[in-house]
C-alpha positions in Angstrom: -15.8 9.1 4.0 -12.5 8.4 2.2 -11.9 4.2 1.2 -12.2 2.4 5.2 -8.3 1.6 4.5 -7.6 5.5 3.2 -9.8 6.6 6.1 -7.6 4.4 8.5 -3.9 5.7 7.7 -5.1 9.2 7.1 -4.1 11.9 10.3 -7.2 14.1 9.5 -5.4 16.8 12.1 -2.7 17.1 9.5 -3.9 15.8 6.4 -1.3 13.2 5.5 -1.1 9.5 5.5 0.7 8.7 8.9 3.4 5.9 8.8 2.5 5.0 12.4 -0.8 4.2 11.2 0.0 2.3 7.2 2.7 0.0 9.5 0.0 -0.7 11.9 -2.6 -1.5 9.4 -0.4 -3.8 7.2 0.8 -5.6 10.2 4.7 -4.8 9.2 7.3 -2.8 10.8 8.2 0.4 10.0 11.7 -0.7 8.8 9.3 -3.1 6.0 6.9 -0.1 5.6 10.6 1.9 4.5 11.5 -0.7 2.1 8.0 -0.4 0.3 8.8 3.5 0.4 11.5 3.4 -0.7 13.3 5.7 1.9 15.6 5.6 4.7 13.7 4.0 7.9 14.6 7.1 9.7 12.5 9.6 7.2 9.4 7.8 8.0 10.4 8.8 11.4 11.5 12.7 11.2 9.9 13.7 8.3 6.7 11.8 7.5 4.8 14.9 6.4 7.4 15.1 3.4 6.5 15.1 -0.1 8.6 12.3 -1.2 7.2 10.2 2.6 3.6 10.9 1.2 3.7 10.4 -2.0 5.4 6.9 -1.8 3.0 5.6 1.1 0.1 7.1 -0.9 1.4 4.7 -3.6 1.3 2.1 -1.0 -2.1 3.1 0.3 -4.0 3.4 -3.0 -2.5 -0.1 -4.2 -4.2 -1.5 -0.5 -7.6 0.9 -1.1 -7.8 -0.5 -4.6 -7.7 -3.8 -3.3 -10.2 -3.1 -0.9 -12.6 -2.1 -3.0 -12.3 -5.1 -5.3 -12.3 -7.8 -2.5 -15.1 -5.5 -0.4 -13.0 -5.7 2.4 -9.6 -3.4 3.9 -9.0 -6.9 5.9 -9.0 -8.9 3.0 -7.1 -6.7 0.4 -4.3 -6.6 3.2 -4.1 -10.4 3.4 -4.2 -9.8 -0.4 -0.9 -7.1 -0.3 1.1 -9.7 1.7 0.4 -13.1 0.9 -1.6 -13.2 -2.1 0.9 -14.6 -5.2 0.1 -12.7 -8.0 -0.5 -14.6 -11.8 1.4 -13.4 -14.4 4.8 -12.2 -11.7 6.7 -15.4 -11.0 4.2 -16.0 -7.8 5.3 -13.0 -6.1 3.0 -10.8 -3.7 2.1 -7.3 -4.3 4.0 -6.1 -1.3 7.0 -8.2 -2.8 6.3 -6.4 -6.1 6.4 -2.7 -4.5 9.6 -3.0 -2.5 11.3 -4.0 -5.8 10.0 -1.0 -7.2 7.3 -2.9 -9.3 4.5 -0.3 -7.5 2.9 0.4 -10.9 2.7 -2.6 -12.0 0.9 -3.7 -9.5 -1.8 -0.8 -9.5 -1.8 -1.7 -13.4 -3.3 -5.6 -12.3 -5.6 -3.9 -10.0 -7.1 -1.7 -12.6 -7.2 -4.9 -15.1 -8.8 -6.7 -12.3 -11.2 -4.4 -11.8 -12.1 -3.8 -15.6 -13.2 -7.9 -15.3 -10.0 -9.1 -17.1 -9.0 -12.1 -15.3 -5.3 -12.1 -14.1 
């Protein structure tokens, strides 16, 4: 079994992450779920098997499974994506953070949260 939120936005069928399915499990539209991707809201749409769709909601999916893992809980770590302020970034959430382009930064708190230093 992949991470319960991986497991949950994966298409098994055809191996990808499915927008349908990320949009639905972060509670947002897909024109939101194209802002955090960075692409155009119709290429979530017509093309979500393509490598640039996959790889920038697999960013958005890791940064949510990371979460999860640290919180115990896919439910939690999406509260934590979309309302949690984050210390050290002006109070901003991690989903504010990625659709300003700030992705790695945020998987960079993650992996310090993780490691036990507190943020």
């Amino acid at each position: 079994m992949l991470n319960p939120f991986l497991d949950r936005v994966t298409d098994r069928e055809r191996g990808t992450i499915s927008p349908e399915r990320v949009s639905e499990a972060l509670h947002v539209p897909m024109a939101r779920l194209a802002e955090l991707a960075h692409v155009h809201r119709n290429t979530l749409a017509r093309q979500p098997d393509s490598p640039v769709v996959q790889e920038r909601l697999g960013v958005v999916a890791r940064i949510v499974a990371a979460a999860g893992e640290l919180t115990g809980d896919a439910g939690r770590a999406v509260v934590w994506f979309r309302h949690q302020p984050l210390a050290g970034f002006d109070g901003r959430t991690a989903e504010e953070l990625v659709a300003a382009g700030h992705a790695e930064a945020v998987l960079a708190h993650l992996e310090m949260l993780r490691d036990g230093v507190y943020a």
